[in-house]
Wavefront OBJ file of the C-alpha trace (Angstrom):
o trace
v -26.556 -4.854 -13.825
v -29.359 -4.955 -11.024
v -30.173 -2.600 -8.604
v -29.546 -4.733 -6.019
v -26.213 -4.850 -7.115
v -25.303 -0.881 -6.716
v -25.167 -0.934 -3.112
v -22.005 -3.299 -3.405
v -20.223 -0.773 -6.259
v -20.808 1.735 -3.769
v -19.340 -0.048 -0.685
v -16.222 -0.838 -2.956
v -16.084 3.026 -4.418
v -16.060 4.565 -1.004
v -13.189 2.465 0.021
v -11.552 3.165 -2.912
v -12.307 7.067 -2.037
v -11.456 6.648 1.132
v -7.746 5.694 -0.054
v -7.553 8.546 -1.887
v -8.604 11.149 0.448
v -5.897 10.159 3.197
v -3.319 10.469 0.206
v -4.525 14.046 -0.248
v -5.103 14.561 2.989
v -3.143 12.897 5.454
v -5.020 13.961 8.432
v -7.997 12.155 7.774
v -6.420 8.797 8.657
v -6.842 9.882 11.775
v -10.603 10.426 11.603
v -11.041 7.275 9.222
v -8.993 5.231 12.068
v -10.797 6.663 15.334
v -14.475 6.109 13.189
v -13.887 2.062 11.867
v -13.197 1.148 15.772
v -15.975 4.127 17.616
v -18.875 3.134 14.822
v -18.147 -0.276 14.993
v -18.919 -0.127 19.311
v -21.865 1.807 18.304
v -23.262 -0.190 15.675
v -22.477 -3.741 18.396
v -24.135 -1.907 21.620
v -27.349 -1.341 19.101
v -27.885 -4.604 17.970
v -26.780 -5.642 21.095
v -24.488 -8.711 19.106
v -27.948 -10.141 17.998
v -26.280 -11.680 14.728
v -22.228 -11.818 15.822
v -22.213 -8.137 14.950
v -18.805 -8.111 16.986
v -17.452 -10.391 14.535
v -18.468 -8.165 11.799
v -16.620 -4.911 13.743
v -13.450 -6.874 15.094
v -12.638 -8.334 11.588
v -13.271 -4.459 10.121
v -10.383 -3.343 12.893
v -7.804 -5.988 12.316
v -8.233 -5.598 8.200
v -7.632 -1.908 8.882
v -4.694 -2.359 10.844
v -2.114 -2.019 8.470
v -3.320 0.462 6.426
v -3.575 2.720 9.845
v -0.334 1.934 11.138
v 1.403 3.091 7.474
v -1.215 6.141 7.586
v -0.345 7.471 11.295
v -4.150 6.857 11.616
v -4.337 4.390 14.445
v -5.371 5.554 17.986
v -1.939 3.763 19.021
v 0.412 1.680 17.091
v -0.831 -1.468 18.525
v -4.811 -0.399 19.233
v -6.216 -2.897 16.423
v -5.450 -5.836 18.557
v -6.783 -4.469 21.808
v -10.172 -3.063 19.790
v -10.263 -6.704 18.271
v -9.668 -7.754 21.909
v -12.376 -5.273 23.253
v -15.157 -6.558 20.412
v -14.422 -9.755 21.449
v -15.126 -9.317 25.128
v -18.285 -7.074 24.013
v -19.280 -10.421 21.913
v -18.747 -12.514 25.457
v -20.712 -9.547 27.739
v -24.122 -10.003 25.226
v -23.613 -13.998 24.598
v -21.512 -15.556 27.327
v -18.099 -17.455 26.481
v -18.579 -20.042 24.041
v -19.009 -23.857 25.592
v -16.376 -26.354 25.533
v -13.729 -23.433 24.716
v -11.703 -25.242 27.602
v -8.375 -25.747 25.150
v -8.679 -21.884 25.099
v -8.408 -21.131 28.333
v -5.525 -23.599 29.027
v -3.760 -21.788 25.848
v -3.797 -18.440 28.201
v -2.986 -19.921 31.120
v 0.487 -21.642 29.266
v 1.314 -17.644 28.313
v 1.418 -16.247 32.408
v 4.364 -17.885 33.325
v 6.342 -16.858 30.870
v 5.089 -13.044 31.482
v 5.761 -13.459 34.894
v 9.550 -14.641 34.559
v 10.049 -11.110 32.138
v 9.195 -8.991 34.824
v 12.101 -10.135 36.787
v 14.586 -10.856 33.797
v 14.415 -7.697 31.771
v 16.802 -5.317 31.258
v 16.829 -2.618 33.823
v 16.518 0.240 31.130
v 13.730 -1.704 29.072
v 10.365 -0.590 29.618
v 8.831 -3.365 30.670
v 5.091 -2.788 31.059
v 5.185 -1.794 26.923
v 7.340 -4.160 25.742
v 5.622 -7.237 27.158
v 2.631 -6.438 25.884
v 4.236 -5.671 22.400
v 5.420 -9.110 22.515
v 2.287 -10.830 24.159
v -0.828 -8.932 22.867
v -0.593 -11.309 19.626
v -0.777 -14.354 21.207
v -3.748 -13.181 24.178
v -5.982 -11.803 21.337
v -5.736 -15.140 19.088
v -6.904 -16.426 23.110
v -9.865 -14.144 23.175
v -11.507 -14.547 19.779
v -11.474 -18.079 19.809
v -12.934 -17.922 23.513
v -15.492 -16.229 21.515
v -16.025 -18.359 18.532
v -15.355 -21.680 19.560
v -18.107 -23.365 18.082
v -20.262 -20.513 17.202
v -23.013 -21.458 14.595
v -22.696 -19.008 11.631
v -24.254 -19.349 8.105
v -22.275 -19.367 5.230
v -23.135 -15.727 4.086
v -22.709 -14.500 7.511
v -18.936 -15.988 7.035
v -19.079 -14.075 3.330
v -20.180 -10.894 4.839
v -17.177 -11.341 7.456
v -14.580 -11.796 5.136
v -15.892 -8.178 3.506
v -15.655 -6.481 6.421
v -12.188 -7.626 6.828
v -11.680 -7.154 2.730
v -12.965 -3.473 2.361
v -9.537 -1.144 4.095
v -7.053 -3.808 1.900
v -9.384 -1.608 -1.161
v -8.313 1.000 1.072
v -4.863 0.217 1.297
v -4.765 -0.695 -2.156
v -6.039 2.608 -3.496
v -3.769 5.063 -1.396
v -1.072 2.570 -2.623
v -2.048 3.437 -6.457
v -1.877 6.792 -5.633
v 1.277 6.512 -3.597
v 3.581 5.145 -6.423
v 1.553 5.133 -9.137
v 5.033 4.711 -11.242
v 6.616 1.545 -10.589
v 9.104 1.312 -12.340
v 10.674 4.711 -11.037
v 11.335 3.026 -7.344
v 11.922 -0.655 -8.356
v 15.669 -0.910 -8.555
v 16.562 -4.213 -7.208
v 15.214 -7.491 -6.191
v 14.735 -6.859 -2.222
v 11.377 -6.146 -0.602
v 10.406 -2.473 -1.422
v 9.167 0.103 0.688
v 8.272 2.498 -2.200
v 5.911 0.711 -3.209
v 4.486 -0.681 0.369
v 4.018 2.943 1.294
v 6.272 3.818 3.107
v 6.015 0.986 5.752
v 7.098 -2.872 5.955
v 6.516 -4.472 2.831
v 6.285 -8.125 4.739
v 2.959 -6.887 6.556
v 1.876 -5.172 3.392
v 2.045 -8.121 1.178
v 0.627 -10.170 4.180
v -2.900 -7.683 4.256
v -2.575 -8.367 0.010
v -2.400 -11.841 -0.013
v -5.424 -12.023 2.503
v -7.234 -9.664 0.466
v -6.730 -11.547 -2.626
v -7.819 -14.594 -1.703
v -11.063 -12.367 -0.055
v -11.991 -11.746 -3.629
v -10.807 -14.322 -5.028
v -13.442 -16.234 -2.892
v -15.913 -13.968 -3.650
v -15.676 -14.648 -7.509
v -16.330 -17.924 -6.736
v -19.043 -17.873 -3.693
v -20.820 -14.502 -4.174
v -20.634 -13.479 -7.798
v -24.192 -14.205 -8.691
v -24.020 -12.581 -11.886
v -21.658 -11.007 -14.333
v -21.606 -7.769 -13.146
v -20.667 -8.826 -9.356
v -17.815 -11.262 -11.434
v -16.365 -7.985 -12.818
v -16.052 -6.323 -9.894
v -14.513 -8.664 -8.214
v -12.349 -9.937 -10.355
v -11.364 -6.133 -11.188
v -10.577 -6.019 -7.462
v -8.622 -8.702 -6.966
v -6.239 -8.349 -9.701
v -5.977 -4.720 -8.576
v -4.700 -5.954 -4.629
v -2.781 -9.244 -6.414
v -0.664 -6.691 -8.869
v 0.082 -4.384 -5.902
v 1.137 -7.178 -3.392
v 3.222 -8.684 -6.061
v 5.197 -5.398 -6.692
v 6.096 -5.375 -3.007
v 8.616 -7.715 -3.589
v 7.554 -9.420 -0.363
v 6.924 -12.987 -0.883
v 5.152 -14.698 1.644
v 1.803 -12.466 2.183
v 1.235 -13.516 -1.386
v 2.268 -16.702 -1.531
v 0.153 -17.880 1.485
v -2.644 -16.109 -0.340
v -2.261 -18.265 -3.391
v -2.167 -21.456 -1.136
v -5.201 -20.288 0.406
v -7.026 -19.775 -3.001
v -5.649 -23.434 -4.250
v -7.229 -24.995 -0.372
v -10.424 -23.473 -1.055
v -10.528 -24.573 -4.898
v -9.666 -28.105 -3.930
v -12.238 -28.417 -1.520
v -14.973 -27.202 -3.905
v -13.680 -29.575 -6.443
v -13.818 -32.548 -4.037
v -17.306 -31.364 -2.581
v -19.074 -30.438 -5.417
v -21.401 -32.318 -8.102
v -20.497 -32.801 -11.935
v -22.371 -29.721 -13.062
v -20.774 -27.780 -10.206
v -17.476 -28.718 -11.354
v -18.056 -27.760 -14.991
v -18.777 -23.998 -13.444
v -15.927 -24.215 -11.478
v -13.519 -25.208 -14.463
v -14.857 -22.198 -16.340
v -14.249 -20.061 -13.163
v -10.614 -21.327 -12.788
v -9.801 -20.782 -16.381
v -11.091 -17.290 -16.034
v -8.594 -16.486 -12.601
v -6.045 -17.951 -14.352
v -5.653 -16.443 -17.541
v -6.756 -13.136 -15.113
v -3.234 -14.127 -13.115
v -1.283 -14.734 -15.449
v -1.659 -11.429 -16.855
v -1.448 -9.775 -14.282
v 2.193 -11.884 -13.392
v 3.367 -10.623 -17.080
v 2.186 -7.060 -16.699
v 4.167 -6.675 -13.109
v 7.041 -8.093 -14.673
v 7.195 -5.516 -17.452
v 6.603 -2.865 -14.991
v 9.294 -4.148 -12.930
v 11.779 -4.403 -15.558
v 11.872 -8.306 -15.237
v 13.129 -7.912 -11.300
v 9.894 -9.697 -9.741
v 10.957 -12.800 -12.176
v 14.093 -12.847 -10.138
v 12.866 -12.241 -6.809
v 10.874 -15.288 -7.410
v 13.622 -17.172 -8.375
v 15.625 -16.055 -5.194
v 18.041 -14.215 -7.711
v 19.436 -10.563 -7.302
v 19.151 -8.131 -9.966
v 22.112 -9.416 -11.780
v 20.743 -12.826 -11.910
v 22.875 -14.806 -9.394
v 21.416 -16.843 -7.077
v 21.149 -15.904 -3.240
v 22.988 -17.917 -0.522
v 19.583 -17.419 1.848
v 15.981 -17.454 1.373
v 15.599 -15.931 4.208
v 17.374 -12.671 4.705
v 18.598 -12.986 8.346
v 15.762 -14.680 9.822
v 17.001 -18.705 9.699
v 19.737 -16.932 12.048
v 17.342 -15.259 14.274
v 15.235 -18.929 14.593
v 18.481 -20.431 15.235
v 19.202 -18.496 18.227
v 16.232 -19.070 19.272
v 15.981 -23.012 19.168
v 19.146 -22.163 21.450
v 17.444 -20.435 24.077
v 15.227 -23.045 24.103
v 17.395 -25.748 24.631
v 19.401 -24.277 27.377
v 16.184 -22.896 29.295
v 13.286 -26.031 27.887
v 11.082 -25.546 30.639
v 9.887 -22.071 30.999
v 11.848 -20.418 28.689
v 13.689 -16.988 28.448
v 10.827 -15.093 29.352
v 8.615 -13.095 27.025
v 10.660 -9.922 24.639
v 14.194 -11.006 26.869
v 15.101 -13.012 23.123
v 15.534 -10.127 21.314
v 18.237 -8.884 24.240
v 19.545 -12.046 24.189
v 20.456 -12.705 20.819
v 21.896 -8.194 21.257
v 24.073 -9.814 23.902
v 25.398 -12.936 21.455
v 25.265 -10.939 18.006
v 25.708 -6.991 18.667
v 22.452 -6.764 16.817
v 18.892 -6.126 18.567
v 16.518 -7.921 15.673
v 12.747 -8.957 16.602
v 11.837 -12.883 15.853
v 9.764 -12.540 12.503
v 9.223 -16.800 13.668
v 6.189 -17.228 16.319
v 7.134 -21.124 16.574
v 10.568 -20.245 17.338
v 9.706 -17.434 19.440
v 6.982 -19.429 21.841
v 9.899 -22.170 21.981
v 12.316 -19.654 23.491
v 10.424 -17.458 25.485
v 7.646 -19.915 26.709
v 9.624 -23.591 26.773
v 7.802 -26.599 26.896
v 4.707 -24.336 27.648
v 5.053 -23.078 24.480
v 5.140 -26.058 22.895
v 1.755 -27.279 24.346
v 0.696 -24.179 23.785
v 1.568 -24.098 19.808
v -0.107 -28.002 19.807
v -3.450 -26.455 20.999
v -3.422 -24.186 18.383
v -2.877 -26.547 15.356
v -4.705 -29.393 16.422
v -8.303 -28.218 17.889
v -9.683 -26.755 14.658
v -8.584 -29.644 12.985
v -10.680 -32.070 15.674
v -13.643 -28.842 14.710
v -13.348 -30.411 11.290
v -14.015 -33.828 11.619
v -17.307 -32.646 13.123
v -17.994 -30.526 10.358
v -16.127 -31.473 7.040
v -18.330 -29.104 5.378
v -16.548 -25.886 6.988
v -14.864 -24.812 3.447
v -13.223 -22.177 4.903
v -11.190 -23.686 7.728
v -8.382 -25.481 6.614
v -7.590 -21.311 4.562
v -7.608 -20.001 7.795
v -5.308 -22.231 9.642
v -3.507 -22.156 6.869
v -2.831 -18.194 6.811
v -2.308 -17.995 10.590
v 0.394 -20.945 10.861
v 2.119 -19.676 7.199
v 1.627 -16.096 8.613
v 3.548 -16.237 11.952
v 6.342 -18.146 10.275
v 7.501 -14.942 8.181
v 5.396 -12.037 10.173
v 5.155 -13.376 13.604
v 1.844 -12.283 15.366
v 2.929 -8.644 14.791
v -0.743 -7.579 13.598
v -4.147 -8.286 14.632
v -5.370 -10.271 11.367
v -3.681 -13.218 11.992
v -5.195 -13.956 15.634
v -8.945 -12.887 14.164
v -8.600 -15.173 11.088
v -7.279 -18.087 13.138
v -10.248 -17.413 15.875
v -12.719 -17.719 12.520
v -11.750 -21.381 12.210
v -12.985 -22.264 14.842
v -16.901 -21.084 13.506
v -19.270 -23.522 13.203
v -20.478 -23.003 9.249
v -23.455 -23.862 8.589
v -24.622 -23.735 4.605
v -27.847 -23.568 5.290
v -29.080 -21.226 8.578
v -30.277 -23.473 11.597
v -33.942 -23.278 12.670
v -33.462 -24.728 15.874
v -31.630 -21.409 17.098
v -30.080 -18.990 14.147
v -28.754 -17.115 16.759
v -26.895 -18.819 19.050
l 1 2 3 4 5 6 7 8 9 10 11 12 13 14 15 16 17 18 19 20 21 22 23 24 25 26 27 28 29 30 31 32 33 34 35 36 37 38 39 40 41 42 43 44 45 46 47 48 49 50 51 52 53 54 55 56 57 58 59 60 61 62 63 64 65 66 67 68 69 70 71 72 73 74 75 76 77 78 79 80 81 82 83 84 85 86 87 88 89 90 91 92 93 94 95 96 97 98 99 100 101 102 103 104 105 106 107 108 109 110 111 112 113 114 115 116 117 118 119 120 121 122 123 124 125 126 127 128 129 130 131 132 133 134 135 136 137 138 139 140 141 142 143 144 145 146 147 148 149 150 151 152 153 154 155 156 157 158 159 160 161 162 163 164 165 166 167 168 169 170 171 172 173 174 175 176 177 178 179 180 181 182 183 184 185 186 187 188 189 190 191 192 193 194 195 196 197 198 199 200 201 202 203 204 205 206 207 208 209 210 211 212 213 214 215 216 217 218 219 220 221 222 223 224 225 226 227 228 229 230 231 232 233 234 235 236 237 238 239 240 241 242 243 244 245 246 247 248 249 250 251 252 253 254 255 256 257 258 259 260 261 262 263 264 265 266 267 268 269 270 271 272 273 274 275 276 277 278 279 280 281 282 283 284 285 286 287 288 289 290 291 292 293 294 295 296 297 298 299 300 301 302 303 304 305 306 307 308 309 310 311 312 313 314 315 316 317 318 319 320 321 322 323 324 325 326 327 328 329 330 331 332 333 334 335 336 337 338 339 340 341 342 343 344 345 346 347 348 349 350 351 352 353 354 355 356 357 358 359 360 361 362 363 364 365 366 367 368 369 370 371 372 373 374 375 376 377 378 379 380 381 382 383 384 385 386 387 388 389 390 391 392 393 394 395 396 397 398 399 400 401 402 403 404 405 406 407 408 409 410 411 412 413 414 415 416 417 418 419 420 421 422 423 424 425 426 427 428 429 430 431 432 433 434 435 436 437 438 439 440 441 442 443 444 445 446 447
């Protein structure tokens, strides 16, 4: 161990602390949540976003965000999208909108008249002010960022150092989840997603903060361990957030998670030299003997049940009808509203009275495809085109941007099981759009 390494151990340890204090303490959620977004404005103003320092604060908000919303310790419910939101127009007020971000700004526009048709098609009892912006604030910050990082030159361990930042309150989140249910096997009963063990709050955006967090450190193992010590941690760290994701019994967090650990190990292998590939195969034999321990010890603490879940069985063993619980019938509704209104849509939030009106039930779209196709139309579909295709044009200008096909890759499986319901997916998407350099530019490091 170096000295240079303690600093790290430390980081790690206080966000470990930091879990455990709001478990013994509720109340200091509150402090923990108003300090991550007031500190971070603080520490941006000061360096007046010399190095992307807003990048460094938003992706410390939106990794934060669920953790908050499960501890009370948010300034509002929905605040980490506007303080990502808020960073991001901080970033624009010190270094301009990026150029060329035009696709951007076309995305936003294709969201107004969709906004504009709710006002007058809402139910009179529905507040309307809140619940658009519930519904919209998703898509609008995924518009910011990227206004912002379009094409932003960033070295590689200025992307490293961003991934932390949004890394460090899952340690958080996975500590106060230790210390919430410390005893799995006294909540885990049956094979549906668990809120004992999420905390208390959704296990689907739980397991979504895990997976991203695994793959985090995962990455870091790989990138940033320089020695065995910084391994250790790491991988210490990772299996710690892996088992607790896994024993949420929510699947898709950590399945898009694994995906984006298999992208990111395929591109190394493809990109790298023969004696970079004989360190790698050593490194993946390591994570996966690491995983698949970790897979058998969840299994014997859930009593064989996480098997099952996997297997889309219940706890008796029988197979389920549905993969989905509910939500291929939500999507279909949707697809419905978009065929009958294909043009502008329903209007932004009127699906989810809709589908009350056709089904007796009031049930959010956990689908943002479906949902842009029914509330915005066509628009939506442009809209959703923009999105997929522009960091993929980004790549073929830089093939050397490791880290971009993960991040599309989260955001698009993301919104297909969690919608844009939190921050994270918006900021992670935006970081795709980075311009990575491995090695820092001379002509102008700071642009």
């Amino acid at each position: 161990m170096k000295k240079a390494d303690l600093p790290y151990l430390y980081v790690i340890l206080l966000h470990v602390f930091i879990g455990f204090l709001v478990y013994l303490f509720p109340f200091t959620a509150k402090i923990y949540g108003f300090s991550t977004f007031f500190i971070g404005v603080y520490y941006v103003v000061k360096k007046q976003n010399a190095n992307h320092e807003v990048l460094l604060a938003a992706a410390y908000v939106a990794g934060s965000e669920v953790f908050l919303r499960m501890t009370g310790g948010n300034i509002s419910y929905e605040f980490s999208k506007y303080g990502v939101m808020i960073f991001m127009l901080l970033g624009m007020y010190y270094k301009g909108f990026a150029r060329g971000a035009t696709p951007y700004w076309i995305y936003l526009i294709l969201l107004v008249p969709s906004v504009v048709i709710s006002t007058f098609v809402l139910d009179f009892d529905t507040n309307i002010r809140t619940t658009i912006a519930f519904n919209i604030s998703g898509p609008v910050c995924l518009g910011l960022a990227s206004l912002y990082t379009f094409r932003r030159r960033i070295t590689l361990e200025q992307t490293n150092s961003i991934l932390l930042a949004l890394g460090l309150p899952i340690v958080t989140c996975m500590s106060y989840l230790t210390f919430y249910t410390p005893n799995i096997r006294d909540v885990v009963t049956s094979t549906q997603s668990n809120f004992a063990t999420s905390g208390g709050f959704g296990p689907n955006q739980v397991a979504t903060f895990l997976g991203l967090g695994m793959f985090i450190f995962f990455s870091r193992i790989i990138l940033v361990s320089k020695n065995k010590f910084l391994l250790i941690i790491n991988l210490i760290v990772a299996l710690n957030i892996t088992y607790r994701g896994i024993v949420t019994f929510s699947r898709g967090g950590m399945l898009t998670g694994l995906l984006m650990i298999v992208s990111l190990l395929l591109f190394l292998y493809v990109k790298t030299n023969f004696r970079g590939k004989v360190k790698l195969n050593y490194i993946l034999g390591l994570m996966a003997m690491a995983m698949i321990v970790t897979w058998i010890y969840s299994s014997f603490q859930t009593g064989g049940l996480i098997d099952k879940r996997y297997a889309n069985q219940d706890a008796q063993g029988r197979a389920k009808t549905s993969k989905f619980t509910g939500r291929a019938d939500i999507a279909e509704t949707e697809i419905d509203m978009f065929l009958n209104n294909p043009i502008f849509g329903v209007g932004v939030a009127k699906g989810a009275e809709i589908r009350e009106e056709i089904t007796g039930n009031f049930a959010v779209s956990h689908d943002e495809i479906t949902r842009m196709l029914a509330e915005h139309g066509s628009l939506g579909i442009i809209a959703l085109l923009i999105l997929f295709f522009t960091p993929l044009v980004l790549y073929l200008e830089n093939s050397f941007n490791m880290f971009m096909i993960c991040f599309v890759l989260f955001w698009f499986l993301t919104i297909n099981h969690a919608a844009m319901r939190t921050a994270v997916p918006a900021f992670v998407y935006s970081l795709s759009l980075l311009n990575i350099q491995l090695v820092p530019s001379k002509t102008n490091p700071k642009k």
